[in-house]
Structure formats: structure tokens, C-alpha cells
C-alpha atoms as an extended CHARMM CRD file, in Angstrom:
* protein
*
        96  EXT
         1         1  UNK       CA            -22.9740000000       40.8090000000       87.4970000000  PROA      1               0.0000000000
         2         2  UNK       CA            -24.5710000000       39.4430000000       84.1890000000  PROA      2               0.0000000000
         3         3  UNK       CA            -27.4900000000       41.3180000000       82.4900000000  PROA      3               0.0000000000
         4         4  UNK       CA            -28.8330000000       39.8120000000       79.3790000000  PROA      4               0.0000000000
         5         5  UNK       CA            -26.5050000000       37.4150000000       78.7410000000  PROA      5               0.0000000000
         6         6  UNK       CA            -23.4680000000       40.0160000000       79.3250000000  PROA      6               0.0000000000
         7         7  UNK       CA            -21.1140000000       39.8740000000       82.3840000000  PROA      7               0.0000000000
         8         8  UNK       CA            -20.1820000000       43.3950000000       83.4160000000  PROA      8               0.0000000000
         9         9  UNK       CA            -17.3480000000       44.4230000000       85.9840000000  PROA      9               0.0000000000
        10        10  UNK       CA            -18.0200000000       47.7210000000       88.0060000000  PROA      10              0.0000000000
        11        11  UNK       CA            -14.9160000000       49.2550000000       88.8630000000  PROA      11              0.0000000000
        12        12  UNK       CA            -13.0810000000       52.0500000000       90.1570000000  PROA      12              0.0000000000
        13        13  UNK       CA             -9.8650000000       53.5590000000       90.6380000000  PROA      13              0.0000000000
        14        14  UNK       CA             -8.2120000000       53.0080000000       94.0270000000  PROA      14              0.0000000000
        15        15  UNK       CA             -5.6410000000       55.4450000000       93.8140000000  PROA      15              0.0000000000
        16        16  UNK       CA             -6.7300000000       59.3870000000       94.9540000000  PROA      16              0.0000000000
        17        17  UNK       CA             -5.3900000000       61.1540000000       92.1150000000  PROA      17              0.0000000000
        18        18  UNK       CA             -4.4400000000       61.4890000000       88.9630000000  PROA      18              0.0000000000
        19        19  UNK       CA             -1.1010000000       63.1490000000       87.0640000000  PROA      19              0.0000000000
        20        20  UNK       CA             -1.4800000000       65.0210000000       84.5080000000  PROA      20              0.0000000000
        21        21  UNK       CA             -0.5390000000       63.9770000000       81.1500000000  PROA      21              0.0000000000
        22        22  UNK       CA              0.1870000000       67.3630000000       79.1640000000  PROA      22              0.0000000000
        23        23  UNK       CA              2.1770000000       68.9180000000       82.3070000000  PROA      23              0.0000000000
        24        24  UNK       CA              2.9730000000       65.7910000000       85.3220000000  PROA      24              0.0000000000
        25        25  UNK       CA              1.4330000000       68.1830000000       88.1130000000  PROA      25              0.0000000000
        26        26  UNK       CA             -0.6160000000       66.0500000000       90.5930000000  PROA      26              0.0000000000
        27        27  UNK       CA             -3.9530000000       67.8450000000       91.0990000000  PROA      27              0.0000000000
        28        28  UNK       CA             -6.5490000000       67.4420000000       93.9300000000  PROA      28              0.0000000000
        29        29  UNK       CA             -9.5740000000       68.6600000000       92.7580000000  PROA      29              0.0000000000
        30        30  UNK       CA            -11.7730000000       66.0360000000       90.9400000000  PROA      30              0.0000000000
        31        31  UNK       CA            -13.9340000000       68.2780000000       87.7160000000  PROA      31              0.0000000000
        32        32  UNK       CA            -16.0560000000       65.2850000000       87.6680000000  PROA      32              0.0000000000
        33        33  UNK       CA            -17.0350000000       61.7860000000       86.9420000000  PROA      33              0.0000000000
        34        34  UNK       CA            -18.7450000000       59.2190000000       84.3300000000  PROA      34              0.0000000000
        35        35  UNK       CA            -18.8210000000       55.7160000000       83.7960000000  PROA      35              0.0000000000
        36        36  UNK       CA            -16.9030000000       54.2800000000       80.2550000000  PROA      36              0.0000000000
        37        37  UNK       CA            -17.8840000000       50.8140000000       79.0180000000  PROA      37              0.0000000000
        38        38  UNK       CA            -14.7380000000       48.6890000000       77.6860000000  PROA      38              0.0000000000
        39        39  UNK       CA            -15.6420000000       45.2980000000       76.2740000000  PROA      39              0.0000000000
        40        40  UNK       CA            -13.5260000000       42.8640000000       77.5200000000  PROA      40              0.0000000000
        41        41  UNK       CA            -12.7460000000       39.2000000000       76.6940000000  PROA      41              0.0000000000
        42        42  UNK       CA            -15.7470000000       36.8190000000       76.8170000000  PROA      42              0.0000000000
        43        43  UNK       CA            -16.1080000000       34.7140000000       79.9050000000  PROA      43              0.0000000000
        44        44  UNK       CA            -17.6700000000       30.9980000000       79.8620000000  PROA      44              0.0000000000
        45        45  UNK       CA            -18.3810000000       32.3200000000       75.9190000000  PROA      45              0.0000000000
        46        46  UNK       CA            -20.3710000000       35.4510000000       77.1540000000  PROA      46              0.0000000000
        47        47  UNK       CA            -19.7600000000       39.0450000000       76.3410000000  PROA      47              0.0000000000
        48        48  UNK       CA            -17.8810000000       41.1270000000       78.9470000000  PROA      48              0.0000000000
        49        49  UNK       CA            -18.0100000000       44.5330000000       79.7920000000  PROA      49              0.0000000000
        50        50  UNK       CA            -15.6100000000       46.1530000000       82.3560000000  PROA      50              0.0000000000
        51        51  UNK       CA            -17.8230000000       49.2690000000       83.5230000000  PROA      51              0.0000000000
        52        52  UNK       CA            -15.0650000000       51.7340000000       85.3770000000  PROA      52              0.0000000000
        53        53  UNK       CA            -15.9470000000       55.3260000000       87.1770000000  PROA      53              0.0000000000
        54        54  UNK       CA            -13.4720000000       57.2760000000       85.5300000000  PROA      54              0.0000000000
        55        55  UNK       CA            -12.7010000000       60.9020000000       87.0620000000  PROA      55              0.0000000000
        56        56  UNK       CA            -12.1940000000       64.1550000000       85.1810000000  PROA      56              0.0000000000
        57        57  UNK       CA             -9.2610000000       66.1380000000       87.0080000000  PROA      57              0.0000000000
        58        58  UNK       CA             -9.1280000000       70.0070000000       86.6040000000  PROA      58              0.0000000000
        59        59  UNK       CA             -5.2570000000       70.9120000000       85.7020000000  PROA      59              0.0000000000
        60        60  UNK       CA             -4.0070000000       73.2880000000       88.4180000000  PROA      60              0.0000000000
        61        61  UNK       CA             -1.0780000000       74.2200000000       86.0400000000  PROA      61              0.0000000000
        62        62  UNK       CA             -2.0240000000       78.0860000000       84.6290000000  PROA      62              0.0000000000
        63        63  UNK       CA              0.6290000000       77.1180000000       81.6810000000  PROA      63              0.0000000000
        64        64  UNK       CA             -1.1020000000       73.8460000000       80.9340000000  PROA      64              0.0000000000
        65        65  UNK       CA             -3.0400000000       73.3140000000       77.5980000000  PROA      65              0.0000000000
        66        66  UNK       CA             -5.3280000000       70.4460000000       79.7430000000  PROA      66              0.0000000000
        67        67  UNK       CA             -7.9580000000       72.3590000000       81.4390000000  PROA      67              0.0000000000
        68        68  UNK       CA             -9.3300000000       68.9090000000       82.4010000000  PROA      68              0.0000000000
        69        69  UNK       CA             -8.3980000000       65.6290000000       81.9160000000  PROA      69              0.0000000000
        70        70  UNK       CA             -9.7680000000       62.0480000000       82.4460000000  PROA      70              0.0000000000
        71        71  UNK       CA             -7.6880000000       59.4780000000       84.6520000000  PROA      71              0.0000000000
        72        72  UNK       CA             -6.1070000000       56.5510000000       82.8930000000  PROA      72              0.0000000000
        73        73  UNK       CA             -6.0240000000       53.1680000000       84.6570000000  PROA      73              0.0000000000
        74        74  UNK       CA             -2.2340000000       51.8640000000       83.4030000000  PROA      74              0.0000000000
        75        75  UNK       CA             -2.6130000000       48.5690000000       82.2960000000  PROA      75              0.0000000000
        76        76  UNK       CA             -6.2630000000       48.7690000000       81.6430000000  PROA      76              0.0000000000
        77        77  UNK       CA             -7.0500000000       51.9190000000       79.7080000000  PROA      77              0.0000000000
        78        78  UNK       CA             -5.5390000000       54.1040000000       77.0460000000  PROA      78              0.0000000000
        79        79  UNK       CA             -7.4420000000       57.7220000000       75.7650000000  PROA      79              0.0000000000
        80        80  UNK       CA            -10.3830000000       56.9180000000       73.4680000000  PROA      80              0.0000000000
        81        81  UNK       CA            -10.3980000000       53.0560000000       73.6530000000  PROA      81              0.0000000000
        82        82  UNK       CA            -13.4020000000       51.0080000000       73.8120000000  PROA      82              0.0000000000
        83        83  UNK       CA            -11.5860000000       47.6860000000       74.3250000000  PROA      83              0.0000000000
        84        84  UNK       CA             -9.3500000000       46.1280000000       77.3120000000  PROA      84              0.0000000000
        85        85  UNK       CA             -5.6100000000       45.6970000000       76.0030000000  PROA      85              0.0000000000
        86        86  UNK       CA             -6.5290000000       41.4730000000       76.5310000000  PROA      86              0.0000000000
        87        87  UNK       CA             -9.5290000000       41.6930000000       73.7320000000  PROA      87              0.0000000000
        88        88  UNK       CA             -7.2390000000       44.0240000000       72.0120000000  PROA      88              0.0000000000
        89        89  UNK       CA             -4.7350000000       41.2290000000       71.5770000000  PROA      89              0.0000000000
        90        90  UNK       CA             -6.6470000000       38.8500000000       71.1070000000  PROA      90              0.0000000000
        91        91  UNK       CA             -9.2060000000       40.6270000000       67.9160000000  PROA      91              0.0000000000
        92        92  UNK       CA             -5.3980000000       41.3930000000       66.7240000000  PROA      92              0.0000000000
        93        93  UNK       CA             -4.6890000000       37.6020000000       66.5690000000  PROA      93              0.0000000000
        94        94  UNK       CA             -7.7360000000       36.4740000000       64.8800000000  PROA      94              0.0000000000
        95        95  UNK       CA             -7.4110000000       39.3690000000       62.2830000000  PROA      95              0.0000000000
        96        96  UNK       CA             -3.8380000000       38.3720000000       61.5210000000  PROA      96              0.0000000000
């Protein structure tokens, strides 16, 4: 999809659940969901955006210090990041 000049990507995770990071258990019950914006690499020398439904687990782990946590897609996302690891790589190797 492109939207002012901007391709976006709208995905989601394909796998049901999520483990935990703080503790490992695997929980079932999804706390919620929102949608996080990564920029990704240009494409044809347009802006991309990768627009993935992330969902917020609820820890089912009394001991646990994660009440809730927000799946990570491995390869694609890390906690906090606004880029993909590819436009990661490559803003690294421009700055260098």
C-alpha cells in the first residue's frame, strides 16, 4: 500500500503466542493490542513503513516482575525500536 508517497506493510504475527521475556512461561491470554510503525528501507527511492499488530501478553507467572509484555517478532523487532534491523544497518553504514 503507498499513501503519500510512503509504502507501508501491514503485518501481523502468525504465531499464537508469545514467551515471556523476564520468566520463559508461555501465556494464553492476549492483555491487548496496537499497531507500531518501523521505518524500513526505501523501496524504488520511497519511504517504507512496516506497520505490525503487535500483542500485549498478560504474564501468568505470580513471581514474574512482567505484568504484561509486548510480543517481539525475532528478526524484525527488538523493545523500543523504531527502525527494521535492514535500515538499521544500513543508517550504520552511511554514518560510518
Amino acid at each position: 500500500m503507498t499513501s503519500a508517497g510512503t509504502v507501508t506493510f501491514r503485518a501481523h504475527s502468525a504465531v499464537p503466542t508469545a514467551r515471556c521475556p523476564r520468566c520463559g512461561v508461555v501465556p494464553w491470554r492476549v492483555h491487548g493490542r496496537y499497531a507500531r510503525r518501523l521505518a524500513d528501507a526505501p523501496v524504488g527511492g520511497a519511504p517504507a513503513v512496516v506497520e505490525l499488530m503487535v500483542r500485549r501478553f498478560k504474564c501468568l507467572n505470580p513471581q514474574c516482575p512482567a505484568v504484561t509484555f509486548a510480543e517481539q517478532i525475532e528478526g524484525l523487532t527488538s523493545p523500543h525500536a523504531r527502525y527494521t534491523p535492514l535500515l538499521r544497518t544500513l543508517l550504520t553504514s552511511i554514518a560510518a
